[in-house]
SEKOL-831436 format. One line per 3 residues: number of its first residue (from 1); their letters; for each residue x, y, z of C-alpha. Coordinates in steps of 0.5 Angstrom, whole numbers. Last residue first. Layout:
! SEKOL-831436
NUM = A = X/Y/Z  ...
***
This chain:
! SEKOL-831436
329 = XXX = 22/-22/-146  18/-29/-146  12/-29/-139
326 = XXX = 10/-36/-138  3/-38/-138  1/-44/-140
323 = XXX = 6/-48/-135  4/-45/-129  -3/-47/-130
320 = XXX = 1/-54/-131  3/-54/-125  -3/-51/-120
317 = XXX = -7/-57/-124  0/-63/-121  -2/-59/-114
314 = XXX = -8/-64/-114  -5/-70/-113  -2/-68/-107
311 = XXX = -9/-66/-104  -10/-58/-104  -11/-54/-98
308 = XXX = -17/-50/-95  -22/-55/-95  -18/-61/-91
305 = XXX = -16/-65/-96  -18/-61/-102  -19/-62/-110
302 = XXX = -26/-66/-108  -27/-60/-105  -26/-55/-111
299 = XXX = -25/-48/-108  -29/-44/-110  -32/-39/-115
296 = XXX = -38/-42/-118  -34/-47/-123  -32/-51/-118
293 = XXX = -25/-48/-118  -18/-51/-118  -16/-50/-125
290 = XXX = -19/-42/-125  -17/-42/-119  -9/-41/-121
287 = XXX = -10/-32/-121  -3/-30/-124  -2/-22/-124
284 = XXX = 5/-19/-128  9/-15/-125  16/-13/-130
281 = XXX = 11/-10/-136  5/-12/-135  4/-7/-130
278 = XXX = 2/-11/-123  0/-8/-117  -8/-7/-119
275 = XXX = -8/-15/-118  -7/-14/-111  -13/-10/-110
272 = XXX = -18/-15/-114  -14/-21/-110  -16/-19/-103
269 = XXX = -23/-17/-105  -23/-25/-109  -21/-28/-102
266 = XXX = -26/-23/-98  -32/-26/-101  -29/-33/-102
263 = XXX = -29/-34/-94  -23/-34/-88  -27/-28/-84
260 = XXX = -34/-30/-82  -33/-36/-84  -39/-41/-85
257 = XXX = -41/-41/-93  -32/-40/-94  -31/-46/-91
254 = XXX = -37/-51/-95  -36/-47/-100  -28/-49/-101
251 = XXX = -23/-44/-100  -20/-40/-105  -13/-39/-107
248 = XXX = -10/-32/-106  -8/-29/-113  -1/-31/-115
245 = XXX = 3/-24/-117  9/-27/-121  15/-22/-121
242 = XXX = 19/-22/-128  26/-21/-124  31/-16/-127
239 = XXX = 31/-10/-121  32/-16/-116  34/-13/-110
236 = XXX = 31/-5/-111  25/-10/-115  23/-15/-109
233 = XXX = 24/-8/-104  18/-5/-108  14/-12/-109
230 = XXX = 15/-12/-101  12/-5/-100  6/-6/-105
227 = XXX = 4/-13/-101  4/-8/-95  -1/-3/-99
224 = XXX = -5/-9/-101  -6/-12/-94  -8/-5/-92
221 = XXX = -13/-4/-98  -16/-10/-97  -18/-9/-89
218 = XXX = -14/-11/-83  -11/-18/-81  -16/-23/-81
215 = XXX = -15/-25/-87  -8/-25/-86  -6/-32/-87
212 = XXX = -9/-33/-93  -6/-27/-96  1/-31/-100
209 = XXX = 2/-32/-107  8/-30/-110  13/-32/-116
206 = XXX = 19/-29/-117  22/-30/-124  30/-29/-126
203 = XXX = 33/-29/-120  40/-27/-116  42/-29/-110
200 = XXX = 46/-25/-105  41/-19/-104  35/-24/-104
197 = XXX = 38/-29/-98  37/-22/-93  31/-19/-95
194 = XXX = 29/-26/-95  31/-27/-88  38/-32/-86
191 = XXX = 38/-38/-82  44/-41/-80  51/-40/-83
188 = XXX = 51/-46/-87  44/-43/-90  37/-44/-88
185 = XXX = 32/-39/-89  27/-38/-84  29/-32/-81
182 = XXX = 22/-28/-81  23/-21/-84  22/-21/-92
179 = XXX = 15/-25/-91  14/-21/-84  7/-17/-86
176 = XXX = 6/-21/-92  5/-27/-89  8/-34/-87
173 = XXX = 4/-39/-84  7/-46/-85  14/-44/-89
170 = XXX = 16/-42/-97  22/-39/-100  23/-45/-105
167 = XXX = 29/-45/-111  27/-48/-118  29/-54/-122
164 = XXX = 29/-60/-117  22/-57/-113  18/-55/-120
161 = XXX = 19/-62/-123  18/-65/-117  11/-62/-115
158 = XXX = 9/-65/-109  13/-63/-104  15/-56/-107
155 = XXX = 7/-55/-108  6/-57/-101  10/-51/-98
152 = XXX = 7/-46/-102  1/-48/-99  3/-48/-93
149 = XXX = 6/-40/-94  9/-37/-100  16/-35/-104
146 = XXX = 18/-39/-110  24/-37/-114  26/-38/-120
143 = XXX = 32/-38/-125  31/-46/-126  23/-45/-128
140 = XXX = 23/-44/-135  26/-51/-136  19/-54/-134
137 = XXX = 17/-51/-141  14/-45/-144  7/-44/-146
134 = XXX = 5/-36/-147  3/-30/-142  2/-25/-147
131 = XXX = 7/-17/-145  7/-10/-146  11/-5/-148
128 = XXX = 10/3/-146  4/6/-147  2/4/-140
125 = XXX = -5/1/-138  -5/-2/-130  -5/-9/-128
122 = XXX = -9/-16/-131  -8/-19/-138  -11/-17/-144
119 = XXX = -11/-22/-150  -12/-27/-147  -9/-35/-149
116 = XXX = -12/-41/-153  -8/-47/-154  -7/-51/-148
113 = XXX = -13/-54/-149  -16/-54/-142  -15/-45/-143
110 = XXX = -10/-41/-138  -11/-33/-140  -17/-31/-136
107 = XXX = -15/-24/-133  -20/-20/-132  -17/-20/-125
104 = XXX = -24/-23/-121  -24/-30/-127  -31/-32/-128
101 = XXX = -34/-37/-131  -28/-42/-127  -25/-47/-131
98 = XXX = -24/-54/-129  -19/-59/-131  -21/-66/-133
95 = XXX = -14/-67/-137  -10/-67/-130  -3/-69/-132
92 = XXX = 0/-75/-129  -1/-76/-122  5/-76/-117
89 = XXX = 7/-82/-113  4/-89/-111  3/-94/-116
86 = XXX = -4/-96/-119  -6/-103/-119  -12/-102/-114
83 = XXX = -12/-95/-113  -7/-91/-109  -8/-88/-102
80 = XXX = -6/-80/-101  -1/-79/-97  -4/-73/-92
77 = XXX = -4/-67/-94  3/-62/-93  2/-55/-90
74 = XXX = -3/-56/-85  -3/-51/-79  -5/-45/-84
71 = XXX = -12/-45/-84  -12/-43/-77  -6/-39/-78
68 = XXX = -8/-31/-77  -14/-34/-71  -20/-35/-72
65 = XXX = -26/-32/-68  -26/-23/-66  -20/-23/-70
62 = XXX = -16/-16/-69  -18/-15/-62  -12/-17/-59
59 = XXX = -8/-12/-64  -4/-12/-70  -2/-6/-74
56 = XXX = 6/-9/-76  9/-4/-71  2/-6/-66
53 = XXX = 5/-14/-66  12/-11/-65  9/-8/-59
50 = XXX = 5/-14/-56  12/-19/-58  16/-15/-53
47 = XXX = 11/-16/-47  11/-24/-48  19/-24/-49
44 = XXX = 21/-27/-56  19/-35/-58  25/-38/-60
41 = XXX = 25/-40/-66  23/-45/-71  17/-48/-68
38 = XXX = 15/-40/-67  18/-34/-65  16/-27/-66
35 = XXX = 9/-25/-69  5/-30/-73  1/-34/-68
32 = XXX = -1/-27/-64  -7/-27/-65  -8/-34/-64
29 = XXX = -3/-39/-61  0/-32/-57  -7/-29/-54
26 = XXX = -6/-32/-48  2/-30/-47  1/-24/-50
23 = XXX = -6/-22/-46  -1/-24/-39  6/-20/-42
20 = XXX = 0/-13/-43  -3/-15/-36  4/-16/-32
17 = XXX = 6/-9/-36  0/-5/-35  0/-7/-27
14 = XXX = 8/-5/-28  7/1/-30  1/3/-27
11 = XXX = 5/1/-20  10/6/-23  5/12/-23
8 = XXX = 2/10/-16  9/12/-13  8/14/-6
5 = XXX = 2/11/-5  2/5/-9  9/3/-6
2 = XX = 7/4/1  0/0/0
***
């Protein structure tokens, strides 16, 4: 009762502090799963990871029910049992692949023939030359890079042929937001951030998706102001990159039908507003659900293990989408 009479300002403090460490420490599988340590670091102190999760616009109210990573806990889909007869391993080339009606970017370009491509691709009008997506082959992607999140992570487990060619920066919950600051490089001098690996490597294609983690962070404008940031780092350390904005892919209707947060609705908001970055001369903007659609602007189920991320044999569609549009300068 001393202390609190003589010094009642530093007894706030303190009771500020314990309460903030406290919300830290609840909320940190939560709110705050994206912020400070992990499962491949150290977690930072309780209190320090309240005020880095505000520098980033993150706050214990930020989600109101899902959690940054609850659709991101899952990055490679359980081994899928083969058919009587039939070997393990990869699926030949899907020649079922659904096209969705509509395509948010304006940017329809993949057709199931193989032979029909847009004339109009996504991004901002500019007299200056412009560029077609076309066919190229999986030796296109030797100089490339891949930055993403679980879905990301999938996609270098189960495409061998992306996987032996290209180079993956992708981890389970990965965001914009901490994308180019997260050590989780591994090198031989321990882990480095993709700031740091991009300044020491040069690249001919860099493909993006990520989004889906940040659904419940900010509004679109926000998660496309810091996409805009990470594009404009991108091109300062890699000024002759062709960067590949990946539309978010969706969920399935049965999750988008019941989420608040995580739905299709606000999927296709995120994608219009990333879409408005690219210039068709060095950006360019890839929207891949159309071969993974059910043809009314969700996520196929029969596509998915567990309505958010593809099955093994599923990312085989994803590859042959990237096959067919390529950017030749």
């Amino acid at each position: 009762m001393k202390l609190f009479r003589d010094c009642p300002l530093l007894v706030g403090i303190g009771a500020t502090a314990i309460i903030l460490s406290i919300l830290s420490f609840a909320l940190k599988d939560t709110v705050y799963a994206d912020v400070g340590g992990g499962a491949e670091g150290p977690d930072e102190p309780a209190l320090a990871r309240v005020f880095k999760a505000a520098s980033m616009g993150i706050y214990p109210w930020s989600m109101e029910e899902e959690t940054q990573d609850s659709l991101d806990t899952e990055a490679i889909p359980p081994e899928e049992e083969a058919e009587p007869g039939e070997e393990t391993g990869k699926e030949e080339p899907a020649k079922d692949l659904q096209q969705e009606d509509t395509d948010i970017s304006g940017n329809s370009s993949f057709d199931i023939s193989g032979n029909s491509f847009a004339d109009d691709i996504s991004g901002n009008s500019s007299e200056e030359e412009t560029y077609e997506f076309t066919e190229v082959d999986d030796d296109y992607f030797t100089d490339a890079l891949f930055i993403g999140d679980s879905r990301t992570v999938g996609l270098s487990e189960y495409c061998e042929e992306l996987d032996t060619r290209a180079t993956f920066y992708a981890k389970i919950s990965l965001t914009i937001y901490d994308c180019m600051s997260k050590e989780f490089i591994k090198t031989d001098d321990g882990k480095i951030n993709v700031e740091t690996a991009l300044s020491q490597q040069q690249y001919g294609k860099i493909y993006i998706m990520l989004g889906i983690n940040e659904i419940g962070t900010g509004n679109a404008e926000y998660f496309k102001n810091a996409y805009s940031e990470v594009i404009d780092r991108i091109r300062a350390l890699q000024p002759d990159a062709i960067i590949y904005i990946q539309g978010i892919m969706h969920v399935t209707e049965a999750k988008s039908s019941v989420d608040k947060y995580f739905n299709n609705d606000n999927i296709n908001e995120r994608n219009q507003a990333i879409a408005e970055l690219a210039d068709n001369r060095n950006i360019f903007y890839l929207d891949m659900n159309e071969v993974v659609d059910d043809g009314k602007g969700n996520l196929d189920r029969s596509l998915s293990f567990d309505d958010v991320h593809l099955k093994a044999s599923s990312y085989e569609r994803w590859h042959e989408f990237l096959l067919h549009n390529g950017i030749i300068r």
